[in-house]
C-alpha positions as CSV (number, residue, x, y, z in Angstrom):
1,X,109.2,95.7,86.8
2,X,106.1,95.8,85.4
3,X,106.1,99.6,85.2
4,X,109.7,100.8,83.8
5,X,109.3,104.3,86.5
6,X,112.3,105.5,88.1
7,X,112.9,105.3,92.1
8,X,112.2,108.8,92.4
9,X,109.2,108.7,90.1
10,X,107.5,105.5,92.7
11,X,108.5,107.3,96.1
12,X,107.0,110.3,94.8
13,X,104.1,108.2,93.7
14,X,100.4,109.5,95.2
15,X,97.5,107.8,95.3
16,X,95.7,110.6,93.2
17,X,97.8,109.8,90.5
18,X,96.7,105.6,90.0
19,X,93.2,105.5,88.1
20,X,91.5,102.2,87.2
21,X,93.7,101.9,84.0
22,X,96.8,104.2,84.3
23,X,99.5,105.6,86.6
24,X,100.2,109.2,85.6
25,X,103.8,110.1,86.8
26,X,104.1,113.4,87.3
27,X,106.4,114.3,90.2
28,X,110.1,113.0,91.4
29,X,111.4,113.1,94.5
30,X,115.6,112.7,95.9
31,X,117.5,113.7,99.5
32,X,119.1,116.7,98.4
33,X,121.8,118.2,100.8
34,X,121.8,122.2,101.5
35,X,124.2,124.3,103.4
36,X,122.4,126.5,105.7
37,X,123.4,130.4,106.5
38,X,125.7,128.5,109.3
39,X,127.7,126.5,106.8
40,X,126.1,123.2,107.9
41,X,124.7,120.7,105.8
42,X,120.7,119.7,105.9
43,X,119.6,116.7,104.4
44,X,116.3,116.3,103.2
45,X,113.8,115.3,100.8
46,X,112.1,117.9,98.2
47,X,109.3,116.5,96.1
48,X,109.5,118.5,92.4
49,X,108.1,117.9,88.8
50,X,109.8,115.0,86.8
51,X,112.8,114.9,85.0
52,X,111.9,116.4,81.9
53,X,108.7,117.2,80.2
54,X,108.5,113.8,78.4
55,X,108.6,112.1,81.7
56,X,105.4,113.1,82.3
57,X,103.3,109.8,81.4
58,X,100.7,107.7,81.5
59,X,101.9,104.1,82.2
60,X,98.7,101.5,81.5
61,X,98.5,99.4,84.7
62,X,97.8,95.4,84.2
63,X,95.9,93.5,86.5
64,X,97.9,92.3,88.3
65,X,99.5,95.8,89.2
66,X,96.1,97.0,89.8
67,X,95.5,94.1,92.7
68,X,98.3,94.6,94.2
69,X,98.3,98.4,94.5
70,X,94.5,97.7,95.5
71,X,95.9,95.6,98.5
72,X,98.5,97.7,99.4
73,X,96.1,100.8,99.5
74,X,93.8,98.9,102.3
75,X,96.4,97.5,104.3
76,X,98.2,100.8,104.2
77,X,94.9,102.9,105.6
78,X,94.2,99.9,108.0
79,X,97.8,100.6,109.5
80,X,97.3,104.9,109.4
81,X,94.0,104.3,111.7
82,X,95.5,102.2,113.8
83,X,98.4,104.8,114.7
84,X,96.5,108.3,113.9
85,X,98.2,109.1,111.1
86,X,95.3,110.3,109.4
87,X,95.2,109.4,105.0
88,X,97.8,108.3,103.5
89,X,98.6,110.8,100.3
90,X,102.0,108.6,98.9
91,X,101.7,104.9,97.6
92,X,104.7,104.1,99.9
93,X,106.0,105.5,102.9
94,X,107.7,104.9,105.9
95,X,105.6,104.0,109.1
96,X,106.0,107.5,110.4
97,X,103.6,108.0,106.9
98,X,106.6,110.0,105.5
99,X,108.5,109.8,102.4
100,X,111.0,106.3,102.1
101,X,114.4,107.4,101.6
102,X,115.7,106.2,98.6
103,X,118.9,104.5,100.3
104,X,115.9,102.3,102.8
105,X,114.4,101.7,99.6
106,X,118.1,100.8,98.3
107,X,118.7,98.8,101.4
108,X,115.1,96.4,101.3
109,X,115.7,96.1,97.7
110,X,119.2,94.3,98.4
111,X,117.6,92.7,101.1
112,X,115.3,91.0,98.7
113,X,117.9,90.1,95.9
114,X,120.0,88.2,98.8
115,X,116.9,86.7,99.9
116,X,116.2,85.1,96.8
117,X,120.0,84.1,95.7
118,X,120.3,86.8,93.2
119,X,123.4,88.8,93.0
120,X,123.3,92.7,94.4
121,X,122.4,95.0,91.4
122,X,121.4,98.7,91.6
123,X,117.9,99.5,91.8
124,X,118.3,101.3,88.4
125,X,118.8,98.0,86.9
126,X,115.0,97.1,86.9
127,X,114.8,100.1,84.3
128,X,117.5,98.3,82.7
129,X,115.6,95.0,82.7
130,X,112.1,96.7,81.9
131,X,113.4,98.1,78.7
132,X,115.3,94.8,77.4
133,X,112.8,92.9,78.5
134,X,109.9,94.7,76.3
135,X,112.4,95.1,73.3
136,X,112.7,91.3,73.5
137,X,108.9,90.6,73.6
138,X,108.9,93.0,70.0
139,X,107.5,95.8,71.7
140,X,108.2,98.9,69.7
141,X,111.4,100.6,71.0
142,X,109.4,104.0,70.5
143,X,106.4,103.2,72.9
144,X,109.2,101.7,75.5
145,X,110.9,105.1,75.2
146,X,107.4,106.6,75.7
147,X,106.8,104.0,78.8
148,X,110.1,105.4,80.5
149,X,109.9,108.9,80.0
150,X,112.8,109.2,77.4
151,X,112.7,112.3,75.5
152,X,115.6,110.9,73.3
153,X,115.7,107.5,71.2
154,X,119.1,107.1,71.7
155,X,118.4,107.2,75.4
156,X,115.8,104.0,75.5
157,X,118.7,102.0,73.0
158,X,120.9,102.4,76.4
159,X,119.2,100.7,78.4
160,X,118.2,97.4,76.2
161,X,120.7,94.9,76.9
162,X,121.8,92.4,74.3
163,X,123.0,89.1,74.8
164,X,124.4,85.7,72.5
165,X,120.7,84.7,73.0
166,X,118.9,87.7,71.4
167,X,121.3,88.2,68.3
168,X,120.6,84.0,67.7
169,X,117.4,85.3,67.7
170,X,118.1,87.6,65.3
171,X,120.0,85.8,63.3
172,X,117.0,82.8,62.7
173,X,114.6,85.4,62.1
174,X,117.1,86.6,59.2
175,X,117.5,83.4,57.8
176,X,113.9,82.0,58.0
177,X,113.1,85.0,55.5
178,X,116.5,83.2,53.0
């Protein structure tokens, strides 16, 4: 929420790429099926460069982001001593220290919705949420496209969600200039 990045932009997520001020996303990651020489499937994961050149990006991290990754980071080293599973390179991972799948991440993410009475949404939809959110708050639709890694406008204007609240908005900002 607080960073607009795609799943596959956090799972790929190392700790070389969080600074003191910014997260620089520069990798993706997915489970990808093959077919081997044998005609049988493989799934695994394959760790790649982003989505397009523009989502390459430096997201500015607030304060609270920071703690919390700062928290994470120790507890998560604390844990890979315990069981000899040497330095973490990823933000998150599994307890093996691999890669999270993206349908566990899928499944603790629903988890957490039903948890706290909210009704099951894709994972996607933070993006959604992220980008409505900042258009709401009269962030400039070309730095959220910039925050998300769009290299289209057209793109970012997909995923900002209006509502009967935000076109009353609207509307009394129109007529206070009348």
């Amino acid at each position: 929420f607080a960073t607009g990045m795609r799943m596959g932009e956090l799972l790929a997520l190392k700790w070389s790429d969080i600074d003191d001020d910014f997260i620089h996303v520069q990798r993706s990651t997915a489970t990808v099926t093959h077919i081997n020489k044998n005609g049988e499937s493989e799934r695994y994961r394959e760790v790649w460069d982003t989505k397009t050149k523009n989502s390459v990006r430096d997201i500015p991290m607030l304060e609270s982001t920071k703690r919390i990754l700062t928290k994470h980071r120790a507890q998560q080293r604390v844990f890979f001593v315990e069981h000899g599973l040497g330095t973490p390179e990823f933000v998150f991972t599994s307890e093996s220290g691999s890669l999270i799948e993206h349908s566990n991440l899928r499944r603790s993410f629903n988890r957490m919705l039903a948890r706290a009475g909210v009704p099951q949404r894709k994972f996607h939809a933070i993006r959604h949420t992220f980008a409505t959110e900042a258009i709401r708050r009269g962030i400039d639709v070309k730095d959220v496209q910039l925050l998300m890694g769009h290299s289209n406008l057209q793109t970012t204007y997909i995923y900002v969600q209006s509502d009967n609240e935000s076109r009353k908005n609207a509307i009394e900002k129109i007529g206070a200039i009348m």
